[in-house]
N, C-alpha and C positions, 0 to 999 in steps of 0.2 A: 504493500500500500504506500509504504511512505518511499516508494521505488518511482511512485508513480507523481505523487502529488509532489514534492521537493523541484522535478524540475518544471512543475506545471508553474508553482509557484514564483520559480525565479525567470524564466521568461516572461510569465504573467509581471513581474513587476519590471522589467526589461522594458517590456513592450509599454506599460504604462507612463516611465521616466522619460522613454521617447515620444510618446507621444501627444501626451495632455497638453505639453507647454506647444506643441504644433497647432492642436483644438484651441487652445487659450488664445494663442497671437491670432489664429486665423477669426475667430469670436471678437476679439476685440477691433482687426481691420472691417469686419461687417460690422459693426456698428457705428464706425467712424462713417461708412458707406451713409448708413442710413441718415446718419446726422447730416451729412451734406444732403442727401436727396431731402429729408424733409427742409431744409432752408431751402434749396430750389423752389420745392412746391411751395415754399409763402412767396418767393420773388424776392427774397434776401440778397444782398450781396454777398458775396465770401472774398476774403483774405487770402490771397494765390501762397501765403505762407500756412496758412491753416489746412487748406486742403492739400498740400504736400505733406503735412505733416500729419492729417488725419486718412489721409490712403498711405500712408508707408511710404511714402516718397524718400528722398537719400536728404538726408539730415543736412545741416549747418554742417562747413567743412571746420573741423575740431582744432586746436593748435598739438602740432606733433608731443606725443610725450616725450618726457625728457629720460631715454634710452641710458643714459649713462648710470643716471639713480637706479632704474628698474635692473641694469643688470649687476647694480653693486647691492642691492638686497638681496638680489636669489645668490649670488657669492656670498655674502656675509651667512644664511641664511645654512644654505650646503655648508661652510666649513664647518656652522655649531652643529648641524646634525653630524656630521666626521667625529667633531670631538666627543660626543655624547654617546657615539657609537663603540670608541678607541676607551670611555670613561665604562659605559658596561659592562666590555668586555673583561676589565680586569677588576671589575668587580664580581663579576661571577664569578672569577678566577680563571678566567681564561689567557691565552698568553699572545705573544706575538704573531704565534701562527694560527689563532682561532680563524673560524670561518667572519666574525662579525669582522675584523680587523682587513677582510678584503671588501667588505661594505663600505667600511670606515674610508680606507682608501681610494675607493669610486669616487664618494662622497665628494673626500676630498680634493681631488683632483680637477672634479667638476668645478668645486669652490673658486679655485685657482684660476681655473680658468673664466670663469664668473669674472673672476677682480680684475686680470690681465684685458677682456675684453672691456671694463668697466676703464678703465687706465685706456683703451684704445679709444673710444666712444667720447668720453671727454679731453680726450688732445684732439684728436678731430671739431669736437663741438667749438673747441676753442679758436683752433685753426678757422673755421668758417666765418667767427664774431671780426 
């Protein structure tokens, strides 16, 4: 029994995760629909910014994020998980060659690289100014 319903279940909620927020957005563009057609039907004007932004039109163009921050957080962010990993492992008494301590080192490496691309991102940024 529970052979059967365990995976019914977990596609079941698969399918759900994907899909509701698709029904959701699609529910809320039909109502944006409708709010224009009902102002048509009184003979309203409309706002060429509203009705872009009430049919899903493409947005106000955003100012670029600033790349150098974002990739010096997920650097900072990767080496404390490395060190928290490296900090586990010998406290479970594990040693140099634990399996956690080649996590640790992905980790970190990732980190590294995190910073070094963070170190590229803002010499260029500054190069452009």
């Amino acid at each position: 029994m529970a052979d059967v319903i365990v995976p019914l279940v977990f596609f079941g909620f698969l399918g759900a995760v994907i899909l509701v927020p698709i029904w959701l957005r699609e529910r809320t563009r039909q109502s944006g629909h409708k709010v224009l057609q009902d102002a048509l039907e009184r003979g309203q004007t409309l706002d060429p910014a509203l009705v872009n932004q009430l049919t899903g039109g493409t947005p106000a163009k955003a100012p670029p994020p600033d790349r150098a921050r974002r990739t010096l957080g997920n650097g900072v962010v990767l080496l404390a998980l490395a060190a928290g990993f490296v900090a586990a492992t010998f406290m479970s008494g594990g040693g140099w060659t634990d399996s956690m301590m080649m996590a640790a080192a992905i980790l970190g490496a990732l980190g590294a690289a995190f910073l070094l691309l963070a170190l590229v991102d803002y010499a260029s940024k500054q190069k452009e100014q």
